[in-house]
SERO-4910 file (N, C-alpha, C, O; in steps of 0.05 Angstrom, whole numbers):
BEGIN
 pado doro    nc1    nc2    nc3   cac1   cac2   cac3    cc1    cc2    cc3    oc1    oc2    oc3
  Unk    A     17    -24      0      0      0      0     18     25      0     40     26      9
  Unk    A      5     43    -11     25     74    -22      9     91      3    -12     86     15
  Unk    A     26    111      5     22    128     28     12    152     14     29    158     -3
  Unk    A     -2    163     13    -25    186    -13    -16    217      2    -27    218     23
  Unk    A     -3    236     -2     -4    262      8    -20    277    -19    -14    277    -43
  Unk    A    -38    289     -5    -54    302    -19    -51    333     -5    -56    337     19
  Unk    A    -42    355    -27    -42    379    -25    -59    398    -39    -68    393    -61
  Unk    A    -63    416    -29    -74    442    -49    -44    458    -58    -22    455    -49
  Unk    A    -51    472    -73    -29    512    -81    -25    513    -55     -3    507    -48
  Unk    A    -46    522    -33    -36    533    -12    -23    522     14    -14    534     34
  Unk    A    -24    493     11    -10    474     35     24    468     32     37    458     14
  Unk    A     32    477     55     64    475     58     66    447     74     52    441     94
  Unk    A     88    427     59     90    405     80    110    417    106    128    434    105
  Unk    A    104    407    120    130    409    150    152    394    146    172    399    158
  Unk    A    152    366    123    182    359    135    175    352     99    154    352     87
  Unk    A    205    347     90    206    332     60    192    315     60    185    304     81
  Unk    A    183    306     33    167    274     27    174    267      8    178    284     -9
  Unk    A    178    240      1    185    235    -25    164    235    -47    141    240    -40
  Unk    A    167    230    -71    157    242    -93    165    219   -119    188    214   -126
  Unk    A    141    208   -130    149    184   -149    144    196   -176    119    196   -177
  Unk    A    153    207   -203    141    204   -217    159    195   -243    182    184   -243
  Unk    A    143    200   -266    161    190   -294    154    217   -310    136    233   -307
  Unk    A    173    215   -325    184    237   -344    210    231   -367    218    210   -375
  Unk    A    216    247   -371    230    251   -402    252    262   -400    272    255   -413
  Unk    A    251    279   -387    286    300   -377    276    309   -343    255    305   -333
  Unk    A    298    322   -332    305    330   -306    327    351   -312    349    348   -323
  Unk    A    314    381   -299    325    399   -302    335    408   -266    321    395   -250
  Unk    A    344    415   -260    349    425   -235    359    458   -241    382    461   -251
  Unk    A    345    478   -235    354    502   -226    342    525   -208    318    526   -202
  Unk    A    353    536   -205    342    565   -182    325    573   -188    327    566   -211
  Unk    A    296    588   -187    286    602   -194    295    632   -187    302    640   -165
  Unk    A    293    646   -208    298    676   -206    269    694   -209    246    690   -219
  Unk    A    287    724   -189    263    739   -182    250    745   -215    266    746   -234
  Unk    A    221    748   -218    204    763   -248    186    782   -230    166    771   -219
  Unk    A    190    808   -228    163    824   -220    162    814   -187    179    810   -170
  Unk    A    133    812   -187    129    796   -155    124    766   -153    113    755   -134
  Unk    A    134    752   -175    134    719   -180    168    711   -176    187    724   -169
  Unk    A    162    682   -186    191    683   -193    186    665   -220    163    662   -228
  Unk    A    205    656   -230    216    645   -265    226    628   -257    236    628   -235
  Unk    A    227    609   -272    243    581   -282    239    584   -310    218    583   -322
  Unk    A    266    588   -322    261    588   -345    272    556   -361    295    547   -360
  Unk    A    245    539   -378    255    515   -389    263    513   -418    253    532   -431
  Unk    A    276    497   -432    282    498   -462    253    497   -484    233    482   -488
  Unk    A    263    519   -496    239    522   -511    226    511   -534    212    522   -551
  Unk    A    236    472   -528    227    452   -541    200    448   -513    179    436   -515
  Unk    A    208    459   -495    190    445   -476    169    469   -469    160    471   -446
  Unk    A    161    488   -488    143    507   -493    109    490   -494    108    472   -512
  Unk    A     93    493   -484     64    475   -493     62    451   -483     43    436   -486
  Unk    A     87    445   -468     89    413   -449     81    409   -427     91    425   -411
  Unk    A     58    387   -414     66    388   -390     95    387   -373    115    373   -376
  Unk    A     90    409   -352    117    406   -336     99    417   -304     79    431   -299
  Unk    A    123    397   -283    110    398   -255    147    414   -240    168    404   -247
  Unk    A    144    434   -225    166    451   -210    159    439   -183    137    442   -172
  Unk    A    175    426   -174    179    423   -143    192    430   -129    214    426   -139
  Unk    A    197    446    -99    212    469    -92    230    450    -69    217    441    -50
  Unk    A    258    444    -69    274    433    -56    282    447    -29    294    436    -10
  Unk    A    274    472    -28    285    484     -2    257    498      8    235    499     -3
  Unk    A    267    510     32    248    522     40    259    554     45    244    571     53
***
């Protein structure tokens, strides 16, 4: 049996969790300040793709 964390946008976990998924490439970078957001900017083959950002720090 799998252990299910279910979040909204607005739920912060308290401690790391791991995270299973599949994909195609793995990018790792910073996000930088845009305005009052921030940017990840990805290669613009990957323009119209699904893509999921997961935030490593707090």
């Amino acid at each position: 049996m799998h252990n299910c964390i279910v979040m909204t946008t607005k739920d912060l976990a308290q401690e790391p969790f791991d995270i299973y998924m599949q994909g195609y490439e793995v990018l790792e970078k910073v996000a930088s300040q845009s305005s009052s957001s921030g940017r990840v900017m990805v290669p613009r083959d990957w323009v119209g793709k699904k893509v999921r950002i997961i935030r490593m720090e707090l």
